[in-house]
N, C-alpha and C positions, 0 to 999 in steps of 0.2 A: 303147561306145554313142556315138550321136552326142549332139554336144554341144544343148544346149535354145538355141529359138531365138525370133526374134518375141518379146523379153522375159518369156517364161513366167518365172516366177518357180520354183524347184524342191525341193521337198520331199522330204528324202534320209532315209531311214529303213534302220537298216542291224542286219542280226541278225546275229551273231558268236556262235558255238560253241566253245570251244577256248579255249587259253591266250593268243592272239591277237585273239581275234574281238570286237565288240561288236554294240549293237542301238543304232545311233544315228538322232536326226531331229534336222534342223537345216534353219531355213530363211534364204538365202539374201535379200540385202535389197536390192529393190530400188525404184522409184518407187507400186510402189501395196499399197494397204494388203490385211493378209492374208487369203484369202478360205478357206486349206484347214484342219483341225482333225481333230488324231487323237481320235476319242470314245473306244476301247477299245483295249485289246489285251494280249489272254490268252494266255499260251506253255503247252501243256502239256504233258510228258513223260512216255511210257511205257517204262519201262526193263525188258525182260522178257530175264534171261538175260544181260546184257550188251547187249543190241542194243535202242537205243532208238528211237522213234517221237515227233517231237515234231512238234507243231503250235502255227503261229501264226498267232493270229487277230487283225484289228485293221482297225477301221473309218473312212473317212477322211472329211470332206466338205468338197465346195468350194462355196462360196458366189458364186464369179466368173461376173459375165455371159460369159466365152468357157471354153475346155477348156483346163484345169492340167496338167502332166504331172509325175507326182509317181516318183520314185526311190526304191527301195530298194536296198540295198547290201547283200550278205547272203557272211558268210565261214562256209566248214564246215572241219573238220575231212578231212584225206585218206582216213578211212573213212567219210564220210556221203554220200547223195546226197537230192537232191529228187526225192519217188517222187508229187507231186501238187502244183496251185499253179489255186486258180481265184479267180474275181473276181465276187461277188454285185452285181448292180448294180441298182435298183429291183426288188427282188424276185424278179430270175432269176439263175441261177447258169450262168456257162461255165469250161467245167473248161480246164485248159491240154493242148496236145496237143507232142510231141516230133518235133521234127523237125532234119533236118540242120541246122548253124550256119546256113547262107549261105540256104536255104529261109526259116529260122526269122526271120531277120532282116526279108527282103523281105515277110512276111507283115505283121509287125508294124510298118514302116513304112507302108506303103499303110492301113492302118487308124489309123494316128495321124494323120497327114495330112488325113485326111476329119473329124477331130473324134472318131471313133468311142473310146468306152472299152477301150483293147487295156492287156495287159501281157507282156513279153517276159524272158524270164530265160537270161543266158547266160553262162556265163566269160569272166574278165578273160586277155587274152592274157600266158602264161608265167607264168601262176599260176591252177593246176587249184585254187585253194581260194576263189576270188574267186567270187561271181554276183552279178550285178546283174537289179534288177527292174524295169521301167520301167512306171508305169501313167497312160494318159492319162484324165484326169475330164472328162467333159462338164460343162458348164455348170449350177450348181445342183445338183446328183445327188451322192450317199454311193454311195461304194464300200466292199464288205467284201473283203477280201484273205484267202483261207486258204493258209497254204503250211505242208507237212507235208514231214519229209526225215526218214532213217534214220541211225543211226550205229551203226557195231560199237563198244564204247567201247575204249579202247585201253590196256592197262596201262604202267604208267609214274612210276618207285621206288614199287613194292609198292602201288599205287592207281591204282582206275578213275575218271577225273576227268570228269562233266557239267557243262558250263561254259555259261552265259550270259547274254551282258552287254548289260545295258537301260539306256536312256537315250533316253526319249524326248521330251526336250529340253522338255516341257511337263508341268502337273500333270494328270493323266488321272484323269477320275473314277472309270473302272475295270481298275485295273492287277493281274495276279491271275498268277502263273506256279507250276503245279504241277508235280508229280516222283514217278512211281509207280514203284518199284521192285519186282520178283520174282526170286526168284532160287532155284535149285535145290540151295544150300548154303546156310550158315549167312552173313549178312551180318555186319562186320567191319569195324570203326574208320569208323564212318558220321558223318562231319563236315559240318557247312554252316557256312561262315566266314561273317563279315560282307563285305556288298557293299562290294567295291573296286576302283579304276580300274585301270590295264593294267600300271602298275610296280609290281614285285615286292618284296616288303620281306621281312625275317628273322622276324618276324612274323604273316605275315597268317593264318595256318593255326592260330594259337592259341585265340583268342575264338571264337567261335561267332554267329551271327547270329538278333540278338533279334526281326526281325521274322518270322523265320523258322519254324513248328509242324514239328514230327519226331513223328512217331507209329511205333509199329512191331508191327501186328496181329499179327507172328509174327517166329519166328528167321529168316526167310529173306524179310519183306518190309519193304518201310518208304514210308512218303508223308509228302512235303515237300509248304507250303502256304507260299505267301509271297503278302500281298493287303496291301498296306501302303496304309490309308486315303486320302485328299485331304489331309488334316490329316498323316500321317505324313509325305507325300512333300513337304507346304511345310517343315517340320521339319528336314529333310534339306537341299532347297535350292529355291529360288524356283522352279527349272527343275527340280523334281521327281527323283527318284530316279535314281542313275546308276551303273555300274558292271558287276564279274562276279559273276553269281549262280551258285556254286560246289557242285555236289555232289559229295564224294569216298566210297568206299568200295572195300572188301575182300571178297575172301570166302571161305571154308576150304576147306582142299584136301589131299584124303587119300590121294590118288597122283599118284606121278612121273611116269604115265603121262600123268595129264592128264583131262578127261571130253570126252566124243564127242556132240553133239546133234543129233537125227536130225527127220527130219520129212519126210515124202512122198517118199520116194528119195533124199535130199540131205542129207548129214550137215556140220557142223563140231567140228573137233575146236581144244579149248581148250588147251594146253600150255605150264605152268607150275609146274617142281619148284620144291619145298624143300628146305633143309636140306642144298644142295651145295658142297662148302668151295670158293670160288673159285680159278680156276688165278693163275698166274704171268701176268705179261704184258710186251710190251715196246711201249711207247709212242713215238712222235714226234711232237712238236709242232713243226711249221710255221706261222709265224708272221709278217704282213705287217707291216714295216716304214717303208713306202714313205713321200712326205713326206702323202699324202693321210691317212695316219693319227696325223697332229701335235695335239697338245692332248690332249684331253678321252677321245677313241680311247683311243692309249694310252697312256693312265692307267688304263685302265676294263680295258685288257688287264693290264698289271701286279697292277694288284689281283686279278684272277680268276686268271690266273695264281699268286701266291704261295699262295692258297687252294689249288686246284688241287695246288700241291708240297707242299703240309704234307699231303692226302690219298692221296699216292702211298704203296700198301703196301713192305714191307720185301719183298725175292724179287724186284719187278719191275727193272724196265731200264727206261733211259729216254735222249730227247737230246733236245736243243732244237735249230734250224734257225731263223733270223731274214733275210729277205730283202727286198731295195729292188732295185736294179738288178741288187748281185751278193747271192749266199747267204754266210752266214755260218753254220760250226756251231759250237754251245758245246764239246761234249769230242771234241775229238780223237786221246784217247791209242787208246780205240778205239771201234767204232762204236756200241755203247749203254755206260750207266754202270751199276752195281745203284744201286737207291734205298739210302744210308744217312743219315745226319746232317751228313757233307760234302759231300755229294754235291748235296741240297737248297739247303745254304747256298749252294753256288758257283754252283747255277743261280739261287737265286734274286737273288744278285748279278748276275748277266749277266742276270735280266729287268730288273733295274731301270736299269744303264744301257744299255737300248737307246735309238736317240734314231731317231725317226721323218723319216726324207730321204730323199729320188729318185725315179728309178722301180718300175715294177714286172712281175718277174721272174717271173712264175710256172711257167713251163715249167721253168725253172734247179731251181729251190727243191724240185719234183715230183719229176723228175729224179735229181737227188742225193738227196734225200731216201727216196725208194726203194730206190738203192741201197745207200743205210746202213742200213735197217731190214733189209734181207735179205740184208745182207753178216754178221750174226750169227747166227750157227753151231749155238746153243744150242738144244734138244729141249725141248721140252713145254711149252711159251710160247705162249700167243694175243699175235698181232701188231695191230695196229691206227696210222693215222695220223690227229692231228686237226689241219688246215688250216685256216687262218682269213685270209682278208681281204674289204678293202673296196671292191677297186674292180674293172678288168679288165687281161689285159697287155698293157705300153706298152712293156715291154721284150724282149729277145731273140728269139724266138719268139712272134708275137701272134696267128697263125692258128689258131685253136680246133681246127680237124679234126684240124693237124698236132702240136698239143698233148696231144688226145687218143690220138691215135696211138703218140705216143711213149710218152705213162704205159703203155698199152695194152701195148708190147712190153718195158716196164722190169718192169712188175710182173707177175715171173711166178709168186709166192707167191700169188698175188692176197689181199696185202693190203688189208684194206676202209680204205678213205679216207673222214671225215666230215668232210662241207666246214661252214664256218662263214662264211654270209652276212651279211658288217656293214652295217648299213646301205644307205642307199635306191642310192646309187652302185656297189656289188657285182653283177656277173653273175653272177644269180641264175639264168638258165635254163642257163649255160655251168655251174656249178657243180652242178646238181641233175643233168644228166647224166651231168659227171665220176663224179660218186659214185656214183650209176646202175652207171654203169659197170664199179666198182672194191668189189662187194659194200656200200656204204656209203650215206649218206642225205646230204641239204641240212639247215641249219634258218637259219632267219632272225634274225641277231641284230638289234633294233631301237635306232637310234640316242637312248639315252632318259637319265635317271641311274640305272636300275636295269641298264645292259651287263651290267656284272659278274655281278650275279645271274643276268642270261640263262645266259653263260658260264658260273660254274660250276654251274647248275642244268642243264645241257645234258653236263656232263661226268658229273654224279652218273648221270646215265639211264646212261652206259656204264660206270662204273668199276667193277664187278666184273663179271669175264667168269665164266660157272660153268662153259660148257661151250662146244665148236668143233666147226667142222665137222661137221653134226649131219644125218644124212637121215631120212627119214618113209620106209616103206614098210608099204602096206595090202596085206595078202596073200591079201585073197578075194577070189573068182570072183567077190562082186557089186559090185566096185569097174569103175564104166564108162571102160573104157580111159583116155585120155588128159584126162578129165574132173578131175583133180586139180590141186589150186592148187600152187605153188612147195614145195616136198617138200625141199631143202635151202635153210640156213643156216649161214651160216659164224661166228655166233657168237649167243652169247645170255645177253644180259643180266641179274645179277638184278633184279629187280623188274619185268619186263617179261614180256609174252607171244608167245609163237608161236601164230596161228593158219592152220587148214589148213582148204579145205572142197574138197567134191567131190559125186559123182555114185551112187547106186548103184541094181543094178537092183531091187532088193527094198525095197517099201514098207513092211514089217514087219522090223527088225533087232535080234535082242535079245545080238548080241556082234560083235564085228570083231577080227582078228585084225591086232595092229600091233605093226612092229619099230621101236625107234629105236635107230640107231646117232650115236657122237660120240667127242669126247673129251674128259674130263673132268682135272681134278687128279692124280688117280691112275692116267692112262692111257686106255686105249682103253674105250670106254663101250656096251654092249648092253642095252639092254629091251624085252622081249618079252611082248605079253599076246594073250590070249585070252579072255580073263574079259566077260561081263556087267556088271559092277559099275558101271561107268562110263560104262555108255552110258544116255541118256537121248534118250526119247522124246517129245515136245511135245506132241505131241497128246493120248496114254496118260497121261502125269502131269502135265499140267496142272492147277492148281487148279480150275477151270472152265472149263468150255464155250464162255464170251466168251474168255478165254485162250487157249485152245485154235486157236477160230475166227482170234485174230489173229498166229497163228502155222501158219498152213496153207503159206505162201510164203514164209518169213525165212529159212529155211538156202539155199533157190534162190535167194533173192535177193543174200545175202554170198557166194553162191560165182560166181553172174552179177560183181557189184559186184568183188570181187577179179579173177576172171577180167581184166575191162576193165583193172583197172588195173596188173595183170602184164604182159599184153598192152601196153600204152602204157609200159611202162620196156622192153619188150623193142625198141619201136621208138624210145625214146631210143636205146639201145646198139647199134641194126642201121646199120649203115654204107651199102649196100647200097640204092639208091632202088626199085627192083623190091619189095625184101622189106618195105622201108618202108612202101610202097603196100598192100600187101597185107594187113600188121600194121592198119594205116589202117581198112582193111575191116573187117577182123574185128571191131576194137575197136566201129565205128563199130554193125553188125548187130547185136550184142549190145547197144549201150545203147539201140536203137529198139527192139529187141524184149522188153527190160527195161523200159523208160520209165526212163533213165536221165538227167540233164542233164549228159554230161561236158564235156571240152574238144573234142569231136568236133560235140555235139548241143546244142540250144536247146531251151527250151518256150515256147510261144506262146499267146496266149488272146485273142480278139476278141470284139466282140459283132455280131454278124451282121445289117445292116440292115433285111434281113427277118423280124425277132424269131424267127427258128426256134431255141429256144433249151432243155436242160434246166431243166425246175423244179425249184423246190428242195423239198427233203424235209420240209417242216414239216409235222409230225403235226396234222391232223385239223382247219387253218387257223392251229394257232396257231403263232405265231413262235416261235425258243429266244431271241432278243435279249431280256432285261427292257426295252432302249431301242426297241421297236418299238411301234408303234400296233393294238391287237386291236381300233378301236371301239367304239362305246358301252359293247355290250353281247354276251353268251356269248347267239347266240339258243336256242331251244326245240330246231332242230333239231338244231342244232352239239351241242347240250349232251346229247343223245341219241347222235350219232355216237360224242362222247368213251368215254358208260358202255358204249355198244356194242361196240365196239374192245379198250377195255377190258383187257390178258392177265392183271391177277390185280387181285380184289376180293372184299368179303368183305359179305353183305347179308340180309336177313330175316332168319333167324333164329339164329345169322346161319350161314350158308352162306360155306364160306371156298371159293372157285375160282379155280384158276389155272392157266395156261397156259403149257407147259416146252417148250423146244425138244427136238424128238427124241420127241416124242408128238402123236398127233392131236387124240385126245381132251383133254379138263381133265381137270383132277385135282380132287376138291371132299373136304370133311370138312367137318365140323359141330363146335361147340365149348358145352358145355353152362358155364353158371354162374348167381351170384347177383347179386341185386341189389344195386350198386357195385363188384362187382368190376370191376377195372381190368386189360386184356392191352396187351400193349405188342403193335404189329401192326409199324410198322417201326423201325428203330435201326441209323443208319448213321454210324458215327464218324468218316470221313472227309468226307463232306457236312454232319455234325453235324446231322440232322434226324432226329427221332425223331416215331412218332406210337402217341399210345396212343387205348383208348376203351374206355367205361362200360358196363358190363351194366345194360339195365334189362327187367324183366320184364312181362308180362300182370298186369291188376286182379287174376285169381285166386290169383296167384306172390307175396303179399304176407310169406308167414312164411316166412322164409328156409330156419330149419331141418327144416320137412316139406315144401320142392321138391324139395328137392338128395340123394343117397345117395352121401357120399364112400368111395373104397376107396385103401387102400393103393397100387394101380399105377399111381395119378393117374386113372383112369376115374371116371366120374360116370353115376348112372342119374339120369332124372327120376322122381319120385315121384307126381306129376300132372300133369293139360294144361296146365301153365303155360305159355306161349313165352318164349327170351327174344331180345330184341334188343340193340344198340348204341345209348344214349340219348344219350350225349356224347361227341364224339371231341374229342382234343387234339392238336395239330400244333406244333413249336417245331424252328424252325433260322433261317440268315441273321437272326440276333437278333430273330427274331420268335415270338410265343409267340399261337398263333390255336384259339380254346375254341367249338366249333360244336355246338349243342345245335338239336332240331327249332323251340322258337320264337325263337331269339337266336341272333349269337354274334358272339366279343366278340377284337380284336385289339390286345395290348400294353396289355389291362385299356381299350380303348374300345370298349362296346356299339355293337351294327349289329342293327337289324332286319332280317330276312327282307324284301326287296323286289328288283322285278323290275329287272336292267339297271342293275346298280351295280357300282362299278371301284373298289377300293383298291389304294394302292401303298406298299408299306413298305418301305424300305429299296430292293432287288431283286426284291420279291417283289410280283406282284401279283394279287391277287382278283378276280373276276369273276362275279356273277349272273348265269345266262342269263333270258332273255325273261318265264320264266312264274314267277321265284323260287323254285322247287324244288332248284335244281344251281349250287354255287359252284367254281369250278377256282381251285385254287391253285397258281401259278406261280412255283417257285423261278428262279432263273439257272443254266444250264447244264444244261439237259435234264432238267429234274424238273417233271412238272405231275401233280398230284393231282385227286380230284372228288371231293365228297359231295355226296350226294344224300339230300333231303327226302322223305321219306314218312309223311303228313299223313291222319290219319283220319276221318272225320265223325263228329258227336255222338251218331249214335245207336250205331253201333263203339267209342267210347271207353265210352259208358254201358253196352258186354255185355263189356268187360273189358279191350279192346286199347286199344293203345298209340301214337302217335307214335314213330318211329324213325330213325335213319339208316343210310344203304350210304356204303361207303368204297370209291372206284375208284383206282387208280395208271395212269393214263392213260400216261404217257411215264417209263421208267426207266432211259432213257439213262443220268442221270447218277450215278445210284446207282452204288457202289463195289460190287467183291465181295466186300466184307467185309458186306455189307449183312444182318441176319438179323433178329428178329420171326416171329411167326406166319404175316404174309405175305412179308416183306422176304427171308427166307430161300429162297424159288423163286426171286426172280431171274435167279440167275445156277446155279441146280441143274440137272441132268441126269437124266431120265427115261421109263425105257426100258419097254415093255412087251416081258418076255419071251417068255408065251406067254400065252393064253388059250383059252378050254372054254367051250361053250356046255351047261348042265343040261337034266336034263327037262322042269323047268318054264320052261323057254324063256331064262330069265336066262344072262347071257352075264360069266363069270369071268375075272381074269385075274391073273396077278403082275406087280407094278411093280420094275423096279429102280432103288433113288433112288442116288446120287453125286454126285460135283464137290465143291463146299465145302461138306461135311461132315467130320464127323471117320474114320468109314468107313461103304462100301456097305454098303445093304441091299434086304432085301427084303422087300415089303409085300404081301398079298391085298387085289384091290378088285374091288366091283362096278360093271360099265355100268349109268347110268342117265342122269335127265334132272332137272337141277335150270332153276329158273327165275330170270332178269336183270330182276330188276322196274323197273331202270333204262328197260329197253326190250321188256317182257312178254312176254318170247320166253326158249322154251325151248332149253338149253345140253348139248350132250350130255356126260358126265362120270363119269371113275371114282372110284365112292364110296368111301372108307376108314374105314371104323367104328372105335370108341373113339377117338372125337374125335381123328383122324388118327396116331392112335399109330403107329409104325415110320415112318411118310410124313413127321413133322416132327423134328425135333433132339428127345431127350426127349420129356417129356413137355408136354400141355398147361398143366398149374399150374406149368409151370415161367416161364411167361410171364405170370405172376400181377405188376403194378406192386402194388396193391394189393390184397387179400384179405378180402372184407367179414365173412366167417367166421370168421375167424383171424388179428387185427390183427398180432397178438404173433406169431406163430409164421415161423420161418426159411424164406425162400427153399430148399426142395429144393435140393441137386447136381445139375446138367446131368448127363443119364446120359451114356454114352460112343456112344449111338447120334445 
């Protein structure tokens, strides 16, 4: 990016994912005082399957008479990308569009330059893991930033690690990062350490992290909640909370084959045995010398190194190689040693006096070192070389083509070489190729006092090979040609995964037919299946519907996202400028036509001088910010819109209706009881907001025990015209406890009158009268807005028996979880299906409902079409009725949702039945 100029002053905000990465702001000091302020910023992570979905949100403002140009700096992981990045600016929202680098760039200069609020996100040259984010602020004006990117997570010693690290260099009043995990086996050693900076200690994986909540609604999910106060984060440090916010987990695995997950023509397969005794191996450690690695270097190689020898197995081979100008090898009687107890000793005497001088040889060191690993003769050995230096060559051969050339025609084992990056002075992009090239990877070691750790945390990832030379082959007709990702590997690690995605023509797949050949320990290795058992479907077993929906595109997209980045190593290792070009292409079409941001492509995002702009999606005028301004007051119409819109509420008497995806019609039941019984309607343990409410009856409903006719099956007859309603509901979550009865009601134990055009704000949470006093919305943070509604009788109605009542509407249920259940809370996120319907004689028109999703299992329920009434807004609803107070339609039964029981103080809460 170019460098800032004209004295902007620059505000660097930087999200890091990974074992590298952080989220840092820092500002820059220079003549005038500061005008920018981060207000928020919420990370949240949806980890479904392995493949995570995170988004961050974070709102900036500048207070300077001219335009700030504020920086973020955002590092991923080599499986994520940015799949969205927009920029809310007074109100309107411009999403980022992908475009070529050099397109992408000129866009977003010409819009900085004028003042305009743009933001530009593109890779740092020779490292595909860098993006940076550039956002220019107009003068006075709040920008919100949303940026969302995916990750396959990656395994890595037997754990899936979600990483990331915040430090936003100030106390933020609301700092809040969640972590939803799903998963289709059993989860498995689910640790959250405490936040800590980028060096590594023997430690840190012990404690656990107190500000941290872990909940886990089932064997196969779990949600992390980290919202560490104002007050926690001065606690911690003046500049507020700083570090890697660490998720690790596991999860069980019943075959060697591995499992296959499918979805819309496009499968990935996950593969990772157990329980395979590791082979033999023969190791070569090359090792730089030269005088640039004097001091503290190595020292930090020694020390990993001797670690390193004391974990080499008994069976292996092994030699060490140490070079400056010339090569030196430790044993020369012959070209590897076996590991035994002298063998250890004598190396690790030769690592200690090595003495760091000269130059550097790296062609020599390659060279010979190749040759020695494959001048040994010995069968059923995984070979492997780990390489390590810091800088580039200065000696012998310094032309990288010709360098690679030569490795190229030495190593004709193709043994895989793992180069080890030290430090900021190492050719990092000459050595990510080498390895490229030579089955093998780069990793970065960072010049810090935790090397060592790098180092040997870098060698545990490879030191047991289980199995070599390993191919994939899918053997059915609906595997689409050449559609398949990288199909061999020449080695594989424990605790690591292979994964494979691809193409197929059938949208429905309930087996695949796969071989995998290798070699293992005991020789040559074949498995073969055909089975079902292993394949899983996204869409078909999803827990829900919202799940479901957000996995419509994820296998297409990891196998787009691998494609690119197979593609881009193939045009590291292509020599050849014609095939380069072409690679170029390919790579490039695929990430415009994915919305990719590789090292090919940018995203751009302007605001267009003639305001033609997306709006943004806020439900029914009201904002999701709790920091946003709603005015005075909820007027009369607004407060009409909300109960209108409305997809599930529950009112006169009370009529429960609600609104599922995958149906036209609602779905309504009726719920018969006594006066003070109490039903809990929502209860979500993840949002921690619960809402119950009060039965209160008609003047004539006064003796409880001759309204009511209880039965065994949880049904209820009424006995006479009593009615009953909802007299009091209770709302409690965001530490707020809110008691709403027809003439009062009362917040955190402080009474409020019923009056028109009144705004409380508690905590995050704020309440709102509209115009005529009838209808309060209650406004959680992050997509929860509720409404009850007043319905208020005249004196001569109260004097023939009726009552004052209230409706309960769930306006906006964005941010409900789907664990969310209640009598209402439980549609949410359900599935409901009419399967067929009948029209009778006498005109009434039947049908079957099929309920699923987050249930315990399907069923099947008979309803009648009718027409219930929204007194919110006097209009009739059309709806299928379900008699005995919802029975088959809800979890159990209705008394099962009994808080209290005004008939039966004493008596036990029922068993949840298994419907």
């Amino acid at each position: 990016m170019a460098d800032l100029e004209y004295g902007f002053r620059c505000l660097c905000v930087v999200l890091c994912v990974g074992l590298s990465s952080c989220f840092t702001n820092s500002l820059d000091v220079d003549f005038r005082p500061k005008t920018t302020k981060v207000v928020s910023l919420h990370i949240k992570s949806s980890i479904l399957y392995r493949f995570s979905s995170t988004s961050v949100t974070s709102t900036i403002i500048n207070d300077d008479v001219r335009a700030t140009e504020t920086t973020f700096e955002v590092t991923l992981p080599d499986a994520a990308f940015i799949s969205n990045f927009t920029l809310e600016i007074d109100g309107n929202i411009y999403p980022g569009e992908i475009k070529e680098k050099d397109i992408a760039r000129n866009t977003y200069e010409n819009a900085r330059w004028t003042g305009q609020s743009a933001g530009h996100i593109e890779t740092r040259p020779r490292d595909t893991n860098k993006f940076k984010i550039s956002i220019n602020i107009a003068a006075f004006s709040e920008v919100t930033f949303v940026l969302t990117y995916n990750e396959l997570l990656q395994r890595r010693r037997g754990n899936y690690d979600h990483t990331i690290y915040v430090n936003p260099g100030q106390i933020v009043d609301s700092l809040l990062i969640e972590v939803m995990i799903q998963e289709s086996r059993a989860i498995t050693q689910l640790h959250v350490p405490p936040l800590r900076n980028d060096i590594l200690t023997e430690r840190q994986n012990i404690i656990s992290n107190t500000y941290a909540t872990v909940r886990r609604p089932s064997l196969t999910s779990a949600y992390i909640r980290y919202n560490p106060s104002p007050e926690d984060q001065k606690r911690a440090s003046l500049k507020g909370m700083a570090g890697l916010f660490v998720v690790e987990y596991d999860v069980e695995r019943t075959t060697n084959i591995g499992e296959i997950l499918v979805v819309n023509g496009y499968f990935v397969h996950y593969f990772a045995p157990q329980g395979i005794p590791r082979m033999k191996r023969k190791i070569l450690f090359i090792l730089d010398s030269s005088g640039s690695m004097i001091g503290t270097k190595i020292n930090q190689v020694k020390t990993a190194m001797s670690e390193i020898l004391s974990n080499l197995d008994k069976g292996d081979k092994f030699n060490i190689i140490q070079f400056a100008g010339d090569v030196t090898k430790w044993w020369n009687h012959t070209a590897l040693v076996e590991v035994n107890q002298f063998s250890i000793s004598a190396a690790r005497n030769f690592i200690n006096d090595i003495k760091a001088d000269g130059w550097t040889n790296i062609n020599d060191a390659l060279s010979k070192g190749l040759e020695l690993i494959q001048g040994d003769d010995d069968k059923g050995y995984a070979s492997l070389v780990i390489f390590l230096t810091d800088g580039a060559a200065t000696e012998g051969e310094t032309d990288q083509s010709k360098i690679l050339d030569n490795i190229s025609s030495i190593n004709k084992n193709n043994v895989p070489i793992f180069s080890l990056s030290f430090g900021e002075d190492a050719d990092y992009g000459f050595l990510k190729k080498m390895s490229a090239q030579n089955d093998g990877f780069v990793r970065k070691i960072y010049e810090a006092s935790d090397a060592s750790l790098q180092l040997t945390g870098f060698y545990g990832e490879i030191a047991s090979t289980l199995l070599s030379n390993l191919t994939f082959q899918y053997l059915d007709d609906t595997i689409v040609g050449k559609s398949i990702t990288n199909t061999i590997y020449p080695s594989f690690f424990e605790g690591s995964e292979i994964v494979i995605a691809g193409h197929i023509s059938e949208l429905n797949v309930s087996a695949m037919n796969l071989e995998v050949c290798g070699t293992s320990s005991k020789g040559p290795l074949e498995w073969r299946t055909s089975t079902g058992n292993n394949i899983y479907d996204l869409i078909q077993d999803a827990p829900s519907e919202s799940i479901a929906s957000n996995f419509s595109d994820i296998t297409e997209k990891i196998w787009a996202y691998m494609s690119i980045k197979q593609v881009l190593i193939r045009r590291l290792r292509e020599r050849n400028n014609t095939a380069r070009m072409e690679l170029k292409k390919k790579a490039l079409d695929l990430a415009l036509k994915y919305k990719f941001v590789t090292p090919l492509t940018s995203m751009v995002v302007t605001r267009p001088q003639d305001e033609n702009v997306i709006q943004p999606s806020a439900d029914y005028g009201l904002n999701d910010s709790p920091h946003s301004v709603w005015g005075s007051a909820l007027t009369g119409s607004k407060g009409l819109a909300l109960a209108g819109n409305s997809p599930t509420y529950v009112d006169s008497d009370p009529h429960f209706i609600v609104r599922v995806k995958g149906l036209k019609d609602s779905v309504c039941f009726d719920v018969m009881g006594n006066s003070g019984d109490v039903y809990n309607l929502v209860k979500d343990e993840i949002s921690g907001i619960i809402v119950n409410a009060e039965v209160a009856v008609t003047g004539h409903g006064t003796d409880k025990n001759s309204t009511i006719t209880n039965h065994q099956n949880g049904t209820q007859k009424r006995a006479s015209a009593v009615k009953t309603y909802f007299g009091e509901i209770s709302i409690s979550g965001d530490r707020s406890v809110i008691n709403v009865s027809p003439s009062r009601w009362k917040v955190n134990g402080h009474i409020y009158k019923w009056q028109p055009a009144q705004t409380i704000t508690v905590h995050k949470t704020k309440l709102v009268t509209d115009g005529t006093g009838k209808m309060i919305a209650i406004m959680f943070p992050h997509k929860i807005t509720l409404l009850i509604v007043r319905h208020m009788r005249t004196m001569k109605q109260l004097n023939m028996g009726q009552i004052h009542f209230l409706g309960f509407y769930i306006v906006d249920d964005r941010g409900f979880s789907w664990y969310t259940h209640g009598l209402l809370g439980q549609f949410i996120y359900r599935r409901i299906s009419l399967e067929k319907k009948k029209r009778s004689k006498n005109g009434k028109t039947r049908g079957k409902l099929k309920v699923e999703g987050n249930t315990k299992r399907m069923r099947r329920v008979s309803a009648l079409l009718g027409r219930r009434v929204n007194l919110a807004t006097n209009s009739y609803v059309s709806c299928w009725m379900v008699q005995k107070n919802g029975r088959r339609l809800i979890d159990g039964v209705f008394t099962d949702y009994l808080v209290r029981n005004s008939t039966a103080p004493q008596r036990k809460k029922r068993k949840r039945s298994k419907t």
